[in-house]
C-alpha positions as CSV (number, residue, x, y, z in Angstrom):
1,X,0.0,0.0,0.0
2,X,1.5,3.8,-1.0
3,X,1.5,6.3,1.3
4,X,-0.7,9.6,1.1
5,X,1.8,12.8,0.6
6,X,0.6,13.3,4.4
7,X,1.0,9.6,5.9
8,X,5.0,9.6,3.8
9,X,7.8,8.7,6.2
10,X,9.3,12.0,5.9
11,X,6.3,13.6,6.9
12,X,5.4,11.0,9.8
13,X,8.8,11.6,11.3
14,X,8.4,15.7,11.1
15,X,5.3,15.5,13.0
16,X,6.8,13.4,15.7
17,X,9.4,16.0,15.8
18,X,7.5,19.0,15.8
19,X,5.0,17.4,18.5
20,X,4.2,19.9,21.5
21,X,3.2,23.9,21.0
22,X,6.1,26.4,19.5
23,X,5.2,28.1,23.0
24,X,8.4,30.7,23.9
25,X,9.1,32.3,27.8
26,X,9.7,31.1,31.1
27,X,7.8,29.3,34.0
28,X,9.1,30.2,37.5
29,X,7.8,26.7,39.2
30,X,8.1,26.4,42.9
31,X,9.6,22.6,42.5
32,X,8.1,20.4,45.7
33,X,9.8,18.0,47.6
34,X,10.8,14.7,46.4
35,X,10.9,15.3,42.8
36,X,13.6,15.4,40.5
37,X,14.3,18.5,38.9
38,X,13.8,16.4,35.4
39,X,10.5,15.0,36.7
40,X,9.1,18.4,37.6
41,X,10.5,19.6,33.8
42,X,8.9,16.8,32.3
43,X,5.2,17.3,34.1
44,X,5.2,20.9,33.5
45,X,6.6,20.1,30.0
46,X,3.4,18.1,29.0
47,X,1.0,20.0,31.2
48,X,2.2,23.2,28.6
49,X,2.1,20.8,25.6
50,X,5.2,22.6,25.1
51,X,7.3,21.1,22.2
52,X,11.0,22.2,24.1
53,X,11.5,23.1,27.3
54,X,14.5,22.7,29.9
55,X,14.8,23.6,33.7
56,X,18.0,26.4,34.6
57,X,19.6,24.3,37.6
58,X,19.1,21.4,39.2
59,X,17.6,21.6,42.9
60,X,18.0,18.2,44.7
61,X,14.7,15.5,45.2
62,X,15.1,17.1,48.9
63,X,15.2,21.0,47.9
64,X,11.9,23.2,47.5
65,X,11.2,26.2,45.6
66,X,12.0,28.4,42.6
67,X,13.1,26.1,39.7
68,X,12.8,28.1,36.4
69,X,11.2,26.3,33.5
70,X,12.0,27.5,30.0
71,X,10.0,27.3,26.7
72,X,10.8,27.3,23.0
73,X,13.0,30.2,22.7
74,X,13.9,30.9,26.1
75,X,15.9,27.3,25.9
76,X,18.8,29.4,23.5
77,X,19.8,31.6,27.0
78,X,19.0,29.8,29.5
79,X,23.0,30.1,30.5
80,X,22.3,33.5,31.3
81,X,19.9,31.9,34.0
82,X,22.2,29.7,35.2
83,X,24.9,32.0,36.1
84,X,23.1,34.0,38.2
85,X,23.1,33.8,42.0
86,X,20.7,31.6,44.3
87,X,19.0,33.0,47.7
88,X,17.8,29.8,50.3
89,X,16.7,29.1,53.4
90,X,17.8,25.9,55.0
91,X,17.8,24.1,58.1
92,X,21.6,22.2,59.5
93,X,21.1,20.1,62.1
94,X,24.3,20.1,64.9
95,X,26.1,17.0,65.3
96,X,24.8,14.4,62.6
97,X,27.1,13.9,59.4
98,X,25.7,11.9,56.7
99,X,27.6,10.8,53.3
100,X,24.9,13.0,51.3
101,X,25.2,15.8,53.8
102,X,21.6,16.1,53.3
103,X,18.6,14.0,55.7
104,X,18.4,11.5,52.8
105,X,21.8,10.0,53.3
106,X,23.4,7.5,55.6
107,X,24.4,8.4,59.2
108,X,28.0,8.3,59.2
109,X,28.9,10.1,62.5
110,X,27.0,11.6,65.8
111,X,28.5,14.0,68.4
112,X,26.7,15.5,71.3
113,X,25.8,19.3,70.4
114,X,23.5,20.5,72.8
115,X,26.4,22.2,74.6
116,X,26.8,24.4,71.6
117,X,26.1,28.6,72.1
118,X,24.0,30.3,69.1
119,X,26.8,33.2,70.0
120,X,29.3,30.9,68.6
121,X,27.0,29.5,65.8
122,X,26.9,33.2,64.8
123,X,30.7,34.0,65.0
124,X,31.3,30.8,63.1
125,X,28.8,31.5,60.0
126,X,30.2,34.7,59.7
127,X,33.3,33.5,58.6
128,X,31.8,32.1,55.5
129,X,30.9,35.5,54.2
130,X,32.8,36.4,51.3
131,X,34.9,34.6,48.9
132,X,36.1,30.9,49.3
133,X,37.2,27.6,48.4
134,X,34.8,24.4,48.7
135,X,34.7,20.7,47.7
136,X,31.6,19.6,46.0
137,X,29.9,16.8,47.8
138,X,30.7,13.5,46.3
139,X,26.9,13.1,46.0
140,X,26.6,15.5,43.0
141,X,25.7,15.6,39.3
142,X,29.8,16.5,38.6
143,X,31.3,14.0,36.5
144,X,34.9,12.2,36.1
145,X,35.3,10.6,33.2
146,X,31.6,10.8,31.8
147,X,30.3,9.5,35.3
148,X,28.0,11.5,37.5
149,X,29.7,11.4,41.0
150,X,26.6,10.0,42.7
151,X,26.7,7.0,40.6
152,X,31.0,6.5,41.8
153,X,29.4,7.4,45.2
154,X,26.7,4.6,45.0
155,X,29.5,2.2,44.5
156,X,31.3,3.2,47.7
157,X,33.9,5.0,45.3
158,X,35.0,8.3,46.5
159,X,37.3,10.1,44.1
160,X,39.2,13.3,45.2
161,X,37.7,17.2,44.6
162,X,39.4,19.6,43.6
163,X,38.3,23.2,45.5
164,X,36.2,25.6,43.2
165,X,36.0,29.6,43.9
166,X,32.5,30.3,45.0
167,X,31.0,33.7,46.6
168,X,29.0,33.5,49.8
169,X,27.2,37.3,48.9
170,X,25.2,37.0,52.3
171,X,24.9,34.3,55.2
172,X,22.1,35.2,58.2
173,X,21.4,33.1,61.2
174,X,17.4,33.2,61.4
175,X,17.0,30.6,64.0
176,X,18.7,28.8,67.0
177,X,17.0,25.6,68.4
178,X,18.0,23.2,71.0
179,X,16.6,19.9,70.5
180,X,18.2,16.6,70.6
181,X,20.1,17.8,68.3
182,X,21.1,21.8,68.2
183,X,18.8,22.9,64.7
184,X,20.0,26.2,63.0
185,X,18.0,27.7,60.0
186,X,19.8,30.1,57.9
187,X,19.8,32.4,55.1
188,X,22.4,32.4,52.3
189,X,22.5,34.1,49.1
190,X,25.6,32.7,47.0
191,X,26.9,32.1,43.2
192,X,26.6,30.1,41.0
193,X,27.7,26.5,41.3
194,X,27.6,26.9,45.5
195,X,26.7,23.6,47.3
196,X,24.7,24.4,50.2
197,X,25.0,21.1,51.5
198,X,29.1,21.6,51.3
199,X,28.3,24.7,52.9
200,X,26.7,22.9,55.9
201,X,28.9,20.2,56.1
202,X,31.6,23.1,56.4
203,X,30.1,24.8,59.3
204,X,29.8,21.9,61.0
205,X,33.0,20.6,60.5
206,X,34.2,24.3,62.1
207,X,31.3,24.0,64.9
208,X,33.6,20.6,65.8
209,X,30.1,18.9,65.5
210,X,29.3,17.5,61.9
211,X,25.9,18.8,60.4
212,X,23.8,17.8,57.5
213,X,20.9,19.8,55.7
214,X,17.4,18.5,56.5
215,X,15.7,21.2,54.8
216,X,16.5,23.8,51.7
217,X,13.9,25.8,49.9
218,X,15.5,28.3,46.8
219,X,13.9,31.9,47.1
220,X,15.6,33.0,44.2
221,X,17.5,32.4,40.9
222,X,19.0,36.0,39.6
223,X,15.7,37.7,38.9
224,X,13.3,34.5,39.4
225,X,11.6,35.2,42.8
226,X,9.5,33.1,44.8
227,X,6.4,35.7,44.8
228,X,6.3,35.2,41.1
229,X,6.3,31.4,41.3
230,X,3.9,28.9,41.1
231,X,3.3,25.0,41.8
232,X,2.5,21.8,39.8
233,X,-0.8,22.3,41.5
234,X,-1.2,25.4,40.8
235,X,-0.6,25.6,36.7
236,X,-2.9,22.1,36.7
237,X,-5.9,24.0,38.0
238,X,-5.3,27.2,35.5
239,X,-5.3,25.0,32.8
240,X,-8.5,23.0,34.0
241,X,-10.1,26.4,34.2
242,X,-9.1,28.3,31.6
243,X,-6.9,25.8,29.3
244,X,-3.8,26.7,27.2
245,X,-4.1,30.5,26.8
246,X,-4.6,31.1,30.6
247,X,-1.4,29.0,31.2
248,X,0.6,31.1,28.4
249,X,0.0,34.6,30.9
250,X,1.8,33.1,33.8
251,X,5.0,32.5,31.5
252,X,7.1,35.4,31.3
253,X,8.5,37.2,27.8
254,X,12.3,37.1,27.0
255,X,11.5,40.6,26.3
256,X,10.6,40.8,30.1
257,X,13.8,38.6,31.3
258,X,16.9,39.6,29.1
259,X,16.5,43.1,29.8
260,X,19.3,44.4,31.6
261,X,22.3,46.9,31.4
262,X,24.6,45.1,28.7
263,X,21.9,45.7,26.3
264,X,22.3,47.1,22.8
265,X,20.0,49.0,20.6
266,X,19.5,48.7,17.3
267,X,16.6,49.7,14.9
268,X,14.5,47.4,13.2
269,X,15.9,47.4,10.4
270,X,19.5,46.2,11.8
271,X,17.6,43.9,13.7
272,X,16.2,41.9,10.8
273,X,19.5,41.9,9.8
274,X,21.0,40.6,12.9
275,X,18.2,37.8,13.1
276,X,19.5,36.4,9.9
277,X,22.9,35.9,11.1
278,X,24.1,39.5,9.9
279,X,27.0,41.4,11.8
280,X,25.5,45.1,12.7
281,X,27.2,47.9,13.0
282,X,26.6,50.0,16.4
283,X,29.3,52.4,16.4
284,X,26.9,55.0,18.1
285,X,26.0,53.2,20.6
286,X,29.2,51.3,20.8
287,X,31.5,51.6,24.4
288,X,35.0,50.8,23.8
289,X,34.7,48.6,27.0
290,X,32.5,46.8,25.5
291,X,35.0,44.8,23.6
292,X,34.7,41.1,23.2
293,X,31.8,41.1,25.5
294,X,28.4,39.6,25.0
295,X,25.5,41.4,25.1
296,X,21.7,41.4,25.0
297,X,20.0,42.7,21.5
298,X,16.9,44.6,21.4
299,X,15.2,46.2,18.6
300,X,13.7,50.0,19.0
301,X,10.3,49.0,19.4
302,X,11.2,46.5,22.5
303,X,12.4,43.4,21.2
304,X,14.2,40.9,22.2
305,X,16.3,40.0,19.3
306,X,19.3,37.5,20.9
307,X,22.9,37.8,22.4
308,X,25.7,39.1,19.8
309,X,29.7,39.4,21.0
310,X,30.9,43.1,20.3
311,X,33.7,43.5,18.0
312,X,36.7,46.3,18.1
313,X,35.7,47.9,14.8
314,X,31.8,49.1,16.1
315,X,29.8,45.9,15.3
316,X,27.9,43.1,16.6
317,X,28.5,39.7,15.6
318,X,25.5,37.3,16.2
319,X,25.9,34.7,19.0
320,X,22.6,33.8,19.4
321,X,19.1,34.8,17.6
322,X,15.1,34.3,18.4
323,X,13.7,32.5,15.2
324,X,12.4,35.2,12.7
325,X,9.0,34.0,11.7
């Protein structure tokens, strides 16, 4: 039997590809516990009937909160996203080490902290301020020699770390508790590629009790903020009640995202230009600073166009475009 011009195998496979709504923006989802960061993508992926979409961070099964979810377009710069700082709130428990330095993992050592001063939690925390050197936790997505840590870890294989630079902008001691167990909660706002539960695991280790995180909620990614967020539950009820179209206004515009001070301007017709993979020439607006850096494109009626690298001679090479329609 021949195929129909619409059934030909071509034609099957570039519907299979192009299954799922051209929808463009990003989702600020308040992830809830005990879900992958790739489970809550997924669920919000087909609750969209988005054809692409991918998350800007992982936040562990144990973390809460703001986890955001980008569509279509958005994908292209969603490294922007991920270089951007994180604000949490966790909770360290005193004098429990585990070999996830998180609640989830295996007890490893106990100490006695009840003796412990929340004047001397408080001296001790705000050494961490500032600029330092930590280990990522051997439970992590890193990977040596293709393999995720976690999976070594699993094995009872624990490689060696080398130290990264990380920024601790801001570290707050909300809460002291004495249970059992001495319970702290903090606030932390950090850079990128921080490990709160090194940073807890740290503090313990310079309390002389061990610690482990039994709670962490992200507040914030760069300009993502919690108020703006919303839940599985939530975005499944919006779309019960007003389907697609009511889900679309929760999703913020790159227009609404990108914009910040390395942004160039160029007119519209430059910006066609650009869009196609054309070098423009800015010289008027051009800052000699502004060599070799990348910067956000916008058209003068408001449009976010992409990200182009600035050149010495005036112009703006393409780095990377929104689809022209």
């Amino acid at each position: 039997m021949q195929l129909s011009m619409e059934e030909s195998p071509s034609n099957l496979i570039m519907m299979r590809i192009k299954r799922g709504r051209a929808v463009s923006g990003v989702l600020v989802l308040n992830k809830d516990q005990g879900m992958t960061s790739n489970f809550a993508l997924q669920k919000v992926k087909r609750i969209f009937n988005a054809r692409k979409a991918g998350h800007t961070g992982s936040l562990d099964p144990l973390a809460t909160g703001v986890l955001p979810i980008c569509f279509g377009e958005a994908t292209k710069f969603s490294s922007f996203f991920l270089n951007a700082s994180k604000k949490y709130h966790a909770t360290i428990v005193l004098g429990i080490e585990t070999d996830t330095y998180d609640s989830e993992g295996i007890v490893v050592k106990k100490t006695v902290s009840r003796d412990v001063s929340e004047s001397h939690v408080q001296n001790v925390i705000n050494k961490f301020e500032g600029e330092l050197l930590q280990i990522p936790p051997m439970y992590s997505a890193l990977k040596y020699k293709g393999k995720p840590l976690y999976k070594l870890a699993r094995k009872g294989i624990n490689m060696e770390r080398s130290p990264r630079n990380v920024s601790i902008y801001e570290i707050e001691l909300l809460q002291f508790r004495e249970k059992e167990h001495v319970e702290i909660d903090i606030f932390v706002h950090v850079s990128k590629g921080t490990y709160i539960r090194s940073l807890a695991h740290d503090i313990g280790k310079a309390l002389g009790y061990g610690a482990h995180i039994s709670s962490l909620h992200r507040t914030g990614a760069g300009k993502f903020m919690e108020n703006d967020s919303f839940k599985i539950d939530d975005i499944e009820i919006i779309k019960e009640s007003g389907g697609l179209e009511s889900l679309d206004t929760k999703l913020l515009s790159l227009e609404n995202v990108m914009r910040e001070d390395d942004l160039v301007e160029v007119t519209s017709e430059m910006g066609i230009s650009f869009c196609f993979g054309q070098s423009v020439n800015v010289k008027e607006n051009f800052r000699k600073d502004q060599e070799g850096d990348i910067v956000r494109v916008f058209d003068d009626k408001g449009t976010f166009l992409g990200t182009g690298c600035c050149q010495e001679n005036g112009t703006i090479s393409p780095k990377r475009v929104v689809c022209v329609d």
